[in-house]
C-alpha positions as CSV (number, residue, x, y, z in Angstrom):
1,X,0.0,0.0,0.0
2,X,0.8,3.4,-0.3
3,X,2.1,5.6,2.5
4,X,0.1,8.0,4.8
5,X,1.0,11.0,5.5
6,X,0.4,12.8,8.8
7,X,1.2,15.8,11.0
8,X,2.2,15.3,14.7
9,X,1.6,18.0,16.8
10,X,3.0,18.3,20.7
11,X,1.0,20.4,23.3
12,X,2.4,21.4,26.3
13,X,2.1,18.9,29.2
14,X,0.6,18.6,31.8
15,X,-0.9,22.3,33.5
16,X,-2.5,21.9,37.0
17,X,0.9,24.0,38.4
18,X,0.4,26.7,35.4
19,X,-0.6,30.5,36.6
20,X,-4.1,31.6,35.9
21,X,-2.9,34.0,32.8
22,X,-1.1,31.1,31.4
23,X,-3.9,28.5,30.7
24,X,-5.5,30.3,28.4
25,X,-2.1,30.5,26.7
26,X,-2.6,26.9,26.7
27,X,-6.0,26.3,26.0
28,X,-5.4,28.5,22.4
29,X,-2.5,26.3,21.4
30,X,-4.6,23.2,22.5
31,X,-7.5,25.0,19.7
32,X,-5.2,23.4,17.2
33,X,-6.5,20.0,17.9
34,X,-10.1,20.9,16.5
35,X,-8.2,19.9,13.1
36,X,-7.0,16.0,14.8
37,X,-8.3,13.3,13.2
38,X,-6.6,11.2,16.4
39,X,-5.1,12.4,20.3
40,X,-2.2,10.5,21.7
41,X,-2.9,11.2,25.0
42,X,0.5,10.6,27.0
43,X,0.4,9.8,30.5
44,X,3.5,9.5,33.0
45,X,2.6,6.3,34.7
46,X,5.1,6.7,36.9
47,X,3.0,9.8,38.8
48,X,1.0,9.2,41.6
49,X,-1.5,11.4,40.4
50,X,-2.1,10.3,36.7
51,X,-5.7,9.7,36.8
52,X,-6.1,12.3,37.9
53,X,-4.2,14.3,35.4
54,X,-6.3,12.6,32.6
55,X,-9.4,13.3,34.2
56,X,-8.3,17.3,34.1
57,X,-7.0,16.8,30.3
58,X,-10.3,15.6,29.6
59,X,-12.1,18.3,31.5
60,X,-10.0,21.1,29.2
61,X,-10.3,19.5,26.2
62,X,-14.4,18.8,26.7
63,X,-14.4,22.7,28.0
64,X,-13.2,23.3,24.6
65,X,-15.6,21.4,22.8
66,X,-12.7,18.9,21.1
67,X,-14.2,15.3,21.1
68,X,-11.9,13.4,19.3
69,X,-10.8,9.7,19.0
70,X,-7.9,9.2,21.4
71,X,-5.9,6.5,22.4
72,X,-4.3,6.4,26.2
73,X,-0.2,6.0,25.9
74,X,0.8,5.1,29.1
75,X,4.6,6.1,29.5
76,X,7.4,5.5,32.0
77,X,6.2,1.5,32.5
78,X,10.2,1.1,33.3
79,X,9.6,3.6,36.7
80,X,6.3,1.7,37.8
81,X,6.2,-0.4,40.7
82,X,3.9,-3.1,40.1
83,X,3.1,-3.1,36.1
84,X,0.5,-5.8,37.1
85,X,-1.4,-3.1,38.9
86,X,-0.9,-0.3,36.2
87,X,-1.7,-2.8,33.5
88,X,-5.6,-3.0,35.9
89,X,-6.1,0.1,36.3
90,X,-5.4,0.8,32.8
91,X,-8.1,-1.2,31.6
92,X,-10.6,2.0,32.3
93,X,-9.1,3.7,29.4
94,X,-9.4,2.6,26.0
95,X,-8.1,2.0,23.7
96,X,-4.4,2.1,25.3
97,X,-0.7,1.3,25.0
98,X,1.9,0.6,27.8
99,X,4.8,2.0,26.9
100,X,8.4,3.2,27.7
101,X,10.2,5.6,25.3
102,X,13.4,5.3,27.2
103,X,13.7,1.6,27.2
104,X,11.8,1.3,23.6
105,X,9.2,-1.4,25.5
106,X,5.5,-1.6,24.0
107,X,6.8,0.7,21.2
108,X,5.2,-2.6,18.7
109,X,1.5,-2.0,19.9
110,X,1.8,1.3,19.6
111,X,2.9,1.4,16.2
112,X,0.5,-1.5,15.3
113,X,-2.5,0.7,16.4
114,X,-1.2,3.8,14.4
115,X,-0.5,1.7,11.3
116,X,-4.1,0.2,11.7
117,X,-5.4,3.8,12.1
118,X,-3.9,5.4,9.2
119,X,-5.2,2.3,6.5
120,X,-8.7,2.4,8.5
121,X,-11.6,3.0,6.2
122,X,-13.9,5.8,7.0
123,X,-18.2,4.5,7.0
124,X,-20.0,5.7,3.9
């Protein structure tokens, strides 16, 4: 098949520690994903506090009216405890990947669901 091309855009991370005047700084750069066809969502599993990071990603991007198809990349599965317990609590968010960039781990499914993605055929 032929190659698809594609534009990948990173946002600023994560903003619960921003000042006031600088969210809306980063809620008009995070405008841009109106145009996304997909939202790699990356989370540092190794935090604590990562659901509860998604669930205020999910709060700003619904308080901007983006409703997009995203898929959960976990990150940092080489700084986790217990995977076991990650890999559990994972399961509320799908579709997702385990992954860790350093130590190129669960890079495969990752690159399997963008691949299937990009060749997926749209309903008529």
């Amino acid at each position: 098949g032929g190659t698809q091309k594609g534009v990948l855009s990173d946002t600023v991370g994560f903003i619960q520690q921003l000042p006031h005047h600088l969210i809306e700084a980063f809620k008009s750069t995070l405008s841009e994903l109106q145009f996304a066809d997909l939202l790699l969502h990356v989370i540092d599993a190794s935090d604590p506090n990562w659901k509860s990071h998604i669930s205020i990603v999910l709060d700003i991007l619904l308080s901007l009216g983006v409703e997009k198809k995203m898929l959960y990349v976990f990150n940092k599965i080489d700084k986790v405890d217990t995977i076991d317990e990650l890999t559990a609590q994972a399961q509320e968010y799908q579709p997702h990947v385990l992954i860790s960039a350093k130590n190129k781990e669960g890079l495969e499914p990752l690159i399997d669901y963008l691949k299937a993605w990009e060749t997926r055929t749209e309903p008529a």
